[in-house]
Steps between C-alpha positions, in 0.01 A plus 500: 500500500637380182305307303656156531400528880135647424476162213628231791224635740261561275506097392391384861251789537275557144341224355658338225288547133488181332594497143216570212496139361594599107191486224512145334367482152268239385595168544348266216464158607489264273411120458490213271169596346700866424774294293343679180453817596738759467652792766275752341213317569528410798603828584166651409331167657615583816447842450105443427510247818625767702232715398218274487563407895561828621164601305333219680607599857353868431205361344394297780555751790222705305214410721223598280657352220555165673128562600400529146737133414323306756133600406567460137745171570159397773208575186735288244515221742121520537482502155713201434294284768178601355380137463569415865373789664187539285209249581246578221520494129509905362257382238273319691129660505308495777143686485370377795762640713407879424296664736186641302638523224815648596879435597530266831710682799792357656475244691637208645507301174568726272708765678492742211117451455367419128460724185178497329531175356569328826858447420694490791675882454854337754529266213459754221726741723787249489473381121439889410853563691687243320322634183606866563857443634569269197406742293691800672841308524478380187363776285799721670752208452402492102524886480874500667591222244404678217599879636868413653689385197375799316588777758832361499515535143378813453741606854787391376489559106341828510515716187250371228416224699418652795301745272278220307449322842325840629295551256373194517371543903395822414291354251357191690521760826238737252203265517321449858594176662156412590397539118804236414367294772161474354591460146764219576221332752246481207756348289613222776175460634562586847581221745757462754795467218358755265532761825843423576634532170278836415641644856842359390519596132387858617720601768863436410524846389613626849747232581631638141540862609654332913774292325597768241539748769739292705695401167591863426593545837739201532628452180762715565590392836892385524355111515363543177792635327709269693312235335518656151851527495516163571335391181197380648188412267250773488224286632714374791562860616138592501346203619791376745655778611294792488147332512510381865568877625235574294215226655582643835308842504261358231345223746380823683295554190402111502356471818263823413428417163330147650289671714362691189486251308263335742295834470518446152336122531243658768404760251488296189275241683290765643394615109483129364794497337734301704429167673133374457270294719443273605949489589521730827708772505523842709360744255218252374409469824489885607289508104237299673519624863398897331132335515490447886710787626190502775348137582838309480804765532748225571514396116688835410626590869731161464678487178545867510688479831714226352550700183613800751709324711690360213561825352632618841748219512613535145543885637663415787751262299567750289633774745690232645711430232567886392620521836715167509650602135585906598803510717404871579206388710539292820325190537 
């Protein structure tokens, strides 16, 4: 049977393959508020959009991760709507409330029970959360300010610059961060505003060594020469178009480095150093709880749990987003 025949009968009997649609490339849409902005960059804009959603959809098919968002999104929301949800005043001393001498347990009116001034310890919990998140948001939000711009210096300059740069972590990385902490506290005075800065002004040195790591990495990337050739501005390559590859794996770091920086506060407090009374917060609370480990064990058993369970979400967020930014691993 020739082969014109076998073709003819072939047609009515095998299913017909339907043509591979062809591979489009990116499409940049662009609108009136684009008017100013020029094909490379919106090229690179949509590139990053492209990225940032496909990132999302693998971030939030990580259950544990998504676990971690809602409990930390759920204590920041508590946080927020301290005033409404908390009845009693934080400061408010109430002696007669203790029960010979000693903390109140829960109970109807004060869920929590007391501490051993009578202070109603739901009230203090709440405040002390506000206090503590402030201060690890913040304090990791000041060190990221301050480390960023000079990773991507050092990344992308290398040579002598690169070279003064780490010297100068190894030097600050030489003397213990707790000793810093304690020197700077004395000098500030402690407070809620002294902690954040001390944690902050201390602990840009990683987010240094993150960002310079990426940088020597994607400096040499074709978009980067692309955008060299072109002419572009030094600072507009680094903090344009090689920057926002950087933040990606970096916000890994973040999330952790909030969660420590809680530790930090905890610790700090715990000594003295950090945030005094009579202002609630997590580790000045555990500081007075050591006293009744035995007649009143919900005054440590509480703010330790919280401490915990934000560590574990901060964890959790973490491992999400390495696994939403690695395309090897399947989310």
């Amino acid at each position: 049977m020739n082969n014109g025949i076998w073709n003819y009968l072939a047609s009515g009997i095998l299913p017909k393959r339907k043509p591979e649609p062809m591979p489009q490339l990116p499409v940049i849409v662009r609108d009136a508020s684009d008017a100013d902005m020029s094909e490379e960059d919106a090229f690179f804009a949509a590139r990053i959009a492209s990225y940032g959603s496909m990132v999302f959809r693998r971030f939030i098919r990580h259950r544990l991760a998504l676990l971690g968002f809602l409990i930390l999104l759920t204590l920041v929301l508590v946080a927020i709507l301290t005033p409404v949800l908390a009845k009693h005043d934080p400061e408010d001393i109430h002696i007669e409330l203790l029960v010979n001498g000693m903390p109140a347990p829960p109970s109807a009116e004060h869920i929590f029970g007391t501490d051993n001034l009578g202070r109603d310890y739901f009230s203090r919990i709440c405040y002390g959360m506000r206090v503590s998140l402030l201060v690890g948001f913040a304090s990791t939000f000041i060190s990221f300010v301050i480390g960023a711009p000079i990773g991507c210096i050092a990344g992308y300059y290398g040579g002598k610059v690169d070279w003064v740069i780490s010297r100068g972590m190894e030097l600050v990385g030489a003397v213990p961060s707790y000793f810093l902490m304690i020197f700077f506290s004395a000098v500030t005075g402690g407070g809620v505003l002294g902690t954040i800065l001390v944690i902050g002004l201390t602990g840009w040195v990683g987010h240094v060594r993150g960002i310079r790591a990426y940088f020597f990495s994607l400096k040499d990337q074709d978009f980067a020469q692309a955008a060299k050739s072109m002419g572009m501005s030094v600072p507009r390559i680094m903090f344009k178009h090689i920057l926002p590859f950087a933040l990606a794996p970096e916000l890994v770091s973040v999330s952790m480095r909030i969660a420590g920086n809680l530790a930090m506060e905890t610790g700090m407090s715990f000594l003295g150093f950090g945030v005094q009374e009579p202002t609630p917060s997590w580790g000045a609370m555990l500081n007075t709880a050591r006293e009744f480990m035995i007649t009143a064990p919900w005054m440590a058993l509480i703010p330790a749990g919280l401490i915990a369970l934000v560590s574990l979400s901060c964890n959790f967020i973490g491992d999400g987003l390495r696994d939403a930014f690695d395309p090897k691993t399947r989310a």
